[in-house]
N, C-alpha and C positions, 0 to 999 in steps of 0.2 A: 113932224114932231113925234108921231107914234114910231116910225123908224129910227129916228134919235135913241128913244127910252129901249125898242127892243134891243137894239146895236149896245147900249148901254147896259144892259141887264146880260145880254151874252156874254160881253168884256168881262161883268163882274163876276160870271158861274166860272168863266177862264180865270179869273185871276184866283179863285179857289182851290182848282184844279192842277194849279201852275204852270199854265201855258199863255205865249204872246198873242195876240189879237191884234190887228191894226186894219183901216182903210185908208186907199186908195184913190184920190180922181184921177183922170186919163193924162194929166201931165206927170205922173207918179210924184205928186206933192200928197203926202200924208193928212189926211184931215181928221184921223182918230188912231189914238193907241189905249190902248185897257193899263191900270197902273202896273201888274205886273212886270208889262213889255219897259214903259218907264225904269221902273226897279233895278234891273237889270241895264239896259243902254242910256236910260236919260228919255226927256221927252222930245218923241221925233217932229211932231206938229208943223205943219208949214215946212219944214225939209224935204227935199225932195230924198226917195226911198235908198238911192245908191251913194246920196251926199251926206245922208245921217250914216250909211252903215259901213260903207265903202273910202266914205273920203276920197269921190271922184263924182266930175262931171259926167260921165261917160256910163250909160247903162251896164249893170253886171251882165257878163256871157251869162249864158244862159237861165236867163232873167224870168221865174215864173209869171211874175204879174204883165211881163212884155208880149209874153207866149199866150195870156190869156185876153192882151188889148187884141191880140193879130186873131185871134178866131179859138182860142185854145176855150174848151169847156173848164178843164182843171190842169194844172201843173205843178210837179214840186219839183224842187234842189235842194242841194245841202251844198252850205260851205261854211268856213270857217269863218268866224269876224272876232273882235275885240268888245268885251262889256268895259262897263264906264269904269272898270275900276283896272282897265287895263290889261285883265286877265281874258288868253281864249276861252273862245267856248264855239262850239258848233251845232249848226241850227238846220234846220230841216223846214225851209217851206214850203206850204200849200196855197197856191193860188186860186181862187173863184173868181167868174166875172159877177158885178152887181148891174143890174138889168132895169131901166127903167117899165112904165106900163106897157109901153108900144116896142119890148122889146131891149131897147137900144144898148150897148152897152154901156154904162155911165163911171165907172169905176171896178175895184176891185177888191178883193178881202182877202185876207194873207193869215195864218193861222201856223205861227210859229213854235218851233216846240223845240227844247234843248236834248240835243242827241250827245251831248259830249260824253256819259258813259258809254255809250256804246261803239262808238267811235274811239276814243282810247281800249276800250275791249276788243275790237276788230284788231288795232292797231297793235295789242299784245298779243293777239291770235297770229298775224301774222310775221312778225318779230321770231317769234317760237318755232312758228312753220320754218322761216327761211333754217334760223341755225340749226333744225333737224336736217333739212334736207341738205343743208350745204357738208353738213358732216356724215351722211349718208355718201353723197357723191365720193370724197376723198379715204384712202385708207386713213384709221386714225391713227396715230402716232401722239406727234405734238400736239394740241389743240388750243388754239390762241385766237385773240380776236385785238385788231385794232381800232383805234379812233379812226377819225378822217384825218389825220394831219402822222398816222401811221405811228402812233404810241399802240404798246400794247394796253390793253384794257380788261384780260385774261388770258391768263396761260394756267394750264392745268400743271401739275408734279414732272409731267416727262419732262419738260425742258430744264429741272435740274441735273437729268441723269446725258442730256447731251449737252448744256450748254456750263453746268458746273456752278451756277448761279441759284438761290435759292428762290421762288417763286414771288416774295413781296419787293426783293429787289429787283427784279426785272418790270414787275407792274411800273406804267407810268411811264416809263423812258422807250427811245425809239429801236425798231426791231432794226436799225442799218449799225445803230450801236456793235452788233453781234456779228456783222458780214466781214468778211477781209475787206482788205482797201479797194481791190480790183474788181468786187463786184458791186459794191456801196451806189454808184451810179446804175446799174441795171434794177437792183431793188427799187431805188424811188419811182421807179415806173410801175408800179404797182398804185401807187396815187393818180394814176392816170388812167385805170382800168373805168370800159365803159359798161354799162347794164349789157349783164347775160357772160360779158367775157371772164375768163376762167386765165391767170396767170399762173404760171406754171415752170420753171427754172429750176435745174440742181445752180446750186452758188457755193463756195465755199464760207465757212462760219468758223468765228475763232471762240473757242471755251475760257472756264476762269483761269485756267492755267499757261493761256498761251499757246491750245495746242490745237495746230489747222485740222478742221475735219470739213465733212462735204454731205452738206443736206440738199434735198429739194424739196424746194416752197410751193407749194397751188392754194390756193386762196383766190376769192371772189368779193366782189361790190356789194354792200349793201346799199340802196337807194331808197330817200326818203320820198313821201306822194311828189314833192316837188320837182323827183327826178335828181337831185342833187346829194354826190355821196353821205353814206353817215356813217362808215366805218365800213371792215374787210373783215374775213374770217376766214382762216384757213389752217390747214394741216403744216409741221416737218416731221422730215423722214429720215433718219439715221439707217443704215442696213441689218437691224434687229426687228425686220418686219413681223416675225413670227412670235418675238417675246412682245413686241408693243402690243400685237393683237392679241394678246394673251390678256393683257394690263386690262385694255379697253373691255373685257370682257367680264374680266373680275370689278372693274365699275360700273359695266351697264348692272351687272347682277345686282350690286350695293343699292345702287339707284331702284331696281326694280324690288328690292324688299323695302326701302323708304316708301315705297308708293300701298305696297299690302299694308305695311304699318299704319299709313294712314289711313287706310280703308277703315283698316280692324277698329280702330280708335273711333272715326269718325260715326262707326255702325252702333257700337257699345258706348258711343255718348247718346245716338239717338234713341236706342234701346231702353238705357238707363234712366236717361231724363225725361220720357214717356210724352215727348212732343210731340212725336208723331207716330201714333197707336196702328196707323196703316202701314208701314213699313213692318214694323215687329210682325203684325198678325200676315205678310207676304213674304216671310223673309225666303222660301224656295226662287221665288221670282229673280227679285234681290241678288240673291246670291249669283243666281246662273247668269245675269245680265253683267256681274264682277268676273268672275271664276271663266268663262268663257275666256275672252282676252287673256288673261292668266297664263292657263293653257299653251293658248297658242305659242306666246313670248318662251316660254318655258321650253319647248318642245323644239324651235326653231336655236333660241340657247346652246341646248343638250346636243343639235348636232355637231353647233358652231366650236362646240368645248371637244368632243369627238375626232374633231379633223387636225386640233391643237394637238391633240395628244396621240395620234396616229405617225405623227413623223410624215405622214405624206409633204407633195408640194401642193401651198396653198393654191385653189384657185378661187381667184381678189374677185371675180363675177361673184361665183357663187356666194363667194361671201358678202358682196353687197348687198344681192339679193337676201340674204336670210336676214341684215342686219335690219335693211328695207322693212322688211315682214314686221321687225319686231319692235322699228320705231311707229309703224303706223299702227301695232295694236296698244302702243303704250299711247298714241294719241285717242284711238278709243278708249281705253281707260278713263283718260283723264276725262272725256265730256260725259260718260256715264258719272263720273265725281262729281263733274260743275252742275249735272242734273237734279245729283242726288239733292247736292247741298242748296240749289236754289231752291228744291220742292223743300226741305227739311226746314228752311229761313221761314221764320216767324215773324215781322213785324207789327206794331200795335196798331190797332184801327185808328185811324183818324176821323171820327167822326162830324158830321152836318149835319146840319136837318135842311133838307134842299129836295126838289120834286125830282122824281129818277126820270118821270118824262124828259125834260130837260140832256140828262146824259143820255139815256137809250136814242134820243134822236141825232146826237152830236157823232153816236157810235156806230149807226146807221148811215149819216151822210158821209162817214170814213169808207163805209162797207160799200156804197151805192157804185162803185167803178167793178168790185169783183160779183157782186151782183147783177150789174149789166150785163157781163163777161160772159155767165153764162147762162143770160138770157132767162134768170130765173122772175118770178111773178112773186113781188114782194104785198102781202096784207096785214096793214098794221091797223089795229083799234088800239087807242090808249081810252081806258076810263077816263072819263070828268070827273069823278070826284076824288080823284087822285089829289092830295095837298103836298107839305114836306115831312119827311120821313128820316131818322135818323140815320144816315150812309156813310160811311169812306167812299168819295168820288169816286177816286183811283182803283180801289178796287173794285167798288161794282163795276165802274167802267171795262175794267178786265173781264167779269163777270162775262157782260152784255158781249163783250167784243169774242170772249171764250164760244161761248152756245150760237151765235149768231156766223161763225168762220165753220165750226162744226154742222150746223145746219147746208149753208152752199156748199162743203163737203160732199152732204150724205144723198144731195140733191139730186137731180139726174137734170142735165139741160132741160132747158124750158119749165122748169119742176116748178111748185107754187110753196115758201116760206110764207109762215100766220106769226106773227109777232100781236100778243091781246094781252092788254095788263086791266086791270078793275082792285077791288079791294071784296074780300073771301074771310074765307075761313076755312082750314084742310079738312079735308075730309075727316071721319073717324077714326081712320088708319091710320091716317097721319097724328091724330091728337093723341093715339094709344102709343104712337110710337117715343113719343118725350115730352117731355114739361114743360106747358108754352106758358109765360108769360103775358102774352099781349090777347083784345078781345078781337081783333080783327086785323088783317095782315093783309101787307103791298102784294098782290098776286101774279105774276107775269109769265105767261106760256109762251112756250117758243115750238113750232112744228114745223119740220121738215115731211120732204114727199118722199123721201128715200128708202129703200128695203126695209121688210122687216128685222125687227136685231130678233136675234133666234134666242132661246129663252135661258141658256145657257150662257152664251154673253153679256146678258143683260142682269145675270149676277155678279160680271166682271168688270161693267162699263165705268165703276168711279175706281176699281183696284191700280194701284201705281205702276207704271211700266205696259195695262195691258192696252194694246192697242192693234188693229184689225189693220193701219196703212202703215206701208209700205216704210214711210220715213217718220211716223210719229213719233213721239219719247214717250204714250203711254203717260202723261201725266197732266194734259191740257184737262181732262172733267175732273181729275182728283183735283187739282187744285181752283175750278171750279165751285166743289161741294165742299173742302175749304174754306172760301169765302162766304160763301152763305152761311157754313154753318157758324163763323167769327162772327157775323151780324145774327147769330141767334134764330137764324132763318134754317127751314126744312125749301130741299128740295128733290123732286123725287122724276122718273122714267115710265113711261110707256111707250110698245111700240104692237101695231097691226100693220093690215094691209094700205091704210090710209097714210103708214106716213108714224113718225116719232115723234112723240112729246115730251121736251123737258119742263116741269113747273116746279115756280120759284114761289116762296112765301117769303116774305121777310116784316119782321115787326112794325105799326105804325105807329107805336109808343116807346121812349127810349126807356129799354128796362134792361139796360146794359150793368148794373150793379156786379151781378156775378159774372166779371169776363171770363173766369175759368172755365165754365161750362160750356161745353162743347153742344151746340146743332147736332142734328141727326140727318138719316138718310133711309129710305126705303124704297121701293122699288115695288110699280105698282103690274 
């Protein structure tokens, strides 16, 4: 009964936090889902796990709850299924086995979560990817893309100047419309192209005029996860190689000042609308993490424009290589953009009043596989008289998951993480430092064993962009101290030879009245 009511009480902090919950017995007949997971699919209860989601007898390939009857500790998957309302969506499980006293394994617990933004986000990242690289590969000229069934579905302005057609009436209709008679069959072999092959043909092409000319096509597959085409995209080529690559040049430029304009725009609304006070007061940072990329595209440009206007003969290497250069800085651009603007995005708390023990330990047994990993020696005290406290889950849980991924970071193998929460009050420093509201505050330290931060960076550790590795973006503690400070909470830095301490305060009274006023931060 007591495992009933906790399994129950779990379900319900999940259905808070909006994520699935379900259990398992070893026939994979479902004997518990939390209502969220209902919400979403309907109730699974007594279905077996692949007959509610799958719509088959037959176990999913690689089936986490399967992996964890055969011996598996934990396992996830992701794949795609249907919600009750018919719409996809793609999920991401995690399996546990559930363990009677004497061990045994008795079942399992699954802990479902909806990935489908991020997954349609991958799926646009790489969408983007392919048409850069596949128009990297080919000189540009024409540039077009087909359906699967070989309609075009873009052509850019050249194909007025070779085929005489003006561009919305070409959209839509088929690219063999354009071929003479005798090569009309050699084209539809291009529907037949498999992953990785590259078609490639001079053909002859008739204009609006009736008048024979002779391009050659190279275009490539695109392939959906399923492995099954979903359109083609490729280049033609008239023998005006040196004006088209002139064209191409004068659009990438067009394009590459639409992208400064958005900068400009996007810098001077954050600036202006004073949302985010740490951007403005780093704008040197800012800038050079823009302006860099910049540069380069710029300089790579200037030679491309150089070689145009030299009369020399081209050489199509080098120029892929410069163009290469300057699509992959324009793709750094654009993640320093999706950075900026996610760190810049404001959304309004969602507040609870829910015990953050509860999430810190949900965010811990996420963390306990990279924490094995490397072998670090986890000590956690939670206060008892810890109750509930007014929170946005989701974010503290970012919170807790932010300082807790930084800690194994800064660790050194075998190193020892202190995770101690109780209820405080800040120091004096911290009361001189802003205007608390509340008489007493959730207090949670987190220490790591890792080097000292020298005292110089540890006037830089919450600044945007700065960061010490290698692959960071410089904005996991900003938006950290973000959080806390939207809950009205200080949190502050120390670090010696023993190792670094982040501590949190957050209020244990909702005195959320004034949301505009911003938390603070100091640095001890």
């Amino acid at each position: 009964m007591e495992t009933k009511s906790l399994r129950e009480r779990f379900g319900k902090l999940l259905d808070s936090a909006g994520q699935m919950f379900w259990e398992l017995d070893t026939e994979f007949h479902v004997v518990y889902a939390n209502d969220y997971l209902k919400d979403v699919f309907g109730d699974p209860v007594g279905n077996t796990c692949h007959r509610f989601m799958a719509n088959s007898d037959e176990i999913c390939p690689e089936c986490p709850v399967k992996i964890v009857f055969e011996g598996g500790e934990r396992a996830i998957s992701e794949r795609m299924r249907i919600d009750k309302s018919g719409e996809p969506i793609w999920l991401q499980h995690t399996a546990t086995p559930i363990r009677n006293s004497a061990g045994k394994v008795i079942g399992a617990s699954e802990l479902t979560i909806d990935i489908t933004h991020r997954k349609n986000t991958e799926s646009w990242l790489r969408d983007s990817e392919r048409l850069y690289r596949n128009l990297v590969e080919q000189v540009p000229d024409v540039i077009f893309s087909l359906d699967r069934n070989g309609y075009f579905n873009f052509v850019n302005t050249q194909v007025e100047k070779l085929l005489g057609y003006p561009v919305q009436q070409i959209l839509e209709t088929p690219l063999k419309n354009y071929i003479a008679p005798e090569d009309k069959e050699l084209v539809d072999t291009i529907l037949e192209l498999a992953e990785d092959d590259i078609w490639d043909e001079d053909v002859a092409v008739m204009d609006s005029q009736g008048t024979r000319k002779f391009a050659r096509i190279r275009c490539k597959a695109s392939f959906g996860e399923d492995h099954v085409p979903i359109g083609y995209e490729g280049v033609m080529r008239d023998r005006t190689v040196r004006r088209k690559l002139e064209e191409d040049l004068k659009a990438s430029k067009v394009a590459l000042v639409e992208k400064i304009k958005i900068i400009d725009e996007l810098y001077e609304h954050i600036v202006q609308s004073g949302k985010c006070k740490a951007i403005e007061e780093h704008t040197a940072e800012v800038a050079h993490e823009l302006r860099q990329p910049l540069a380069i595209v710029g300089g790579f440009a200037r030679r491309m424009a150089r070689h145009f206007d030299s009369g020399e003969a081209l050489d199509i290497e080098r120029q892929k290589q410069y163009a290469s250069i300057i699509v992959m800085e324009i793709q750094r651009l654009e993640k320093i953009l999706d950075r900026l603007i996610e760190f810049t995005k404001r959304d309004r708390l969602k507040l609870q009043t829910m015990n953050p023990h509860d999430l810190i330990e949900y965010i811990l047994g996420i963390m306990e596989s990279r924490i094995k990993d490397k072998q670090l020696f986890l000590n956690v005290q939670m206060g008892p008289e810890i109750g509930e406290i007014p929170l946005d889950p989701g974010r503290f849980q970012q919170l807790v998951l932010n300082l807790v991924s930084n800690a194994i970071e800064a660790s050194p193998v075998g190193g020892v993480i202190e995770l101690h929460t109780g209820v405080s009050i800040p120091s004096e420093k911290a009361l001189k430092a802003g205007s608390l509201e509340s008489a007493g505050f959730f207090e949670m330290k987190i220490r790591n064993s890792g080097p000292v931060i020298p005292p110089e960076a540890m006037q830089k550790v919450f600044n945007p962009f700065y960061t010490t590795k290698q692959h960071g973006t410089g904005l996991g503690l900003t938006v950290s101290k973000k959080i806390v400070e939207d809950h009205l909470g200080s949190i502050s830095v120390k670090s010696d030879k023993t190792g670094t301490i982040f501590t949190i305060w957050l209020p244990l009274i909702d005195s959320y009245e004034e949301r505009g006023r911003m938390g603070f931060c100091y640095l001890g």
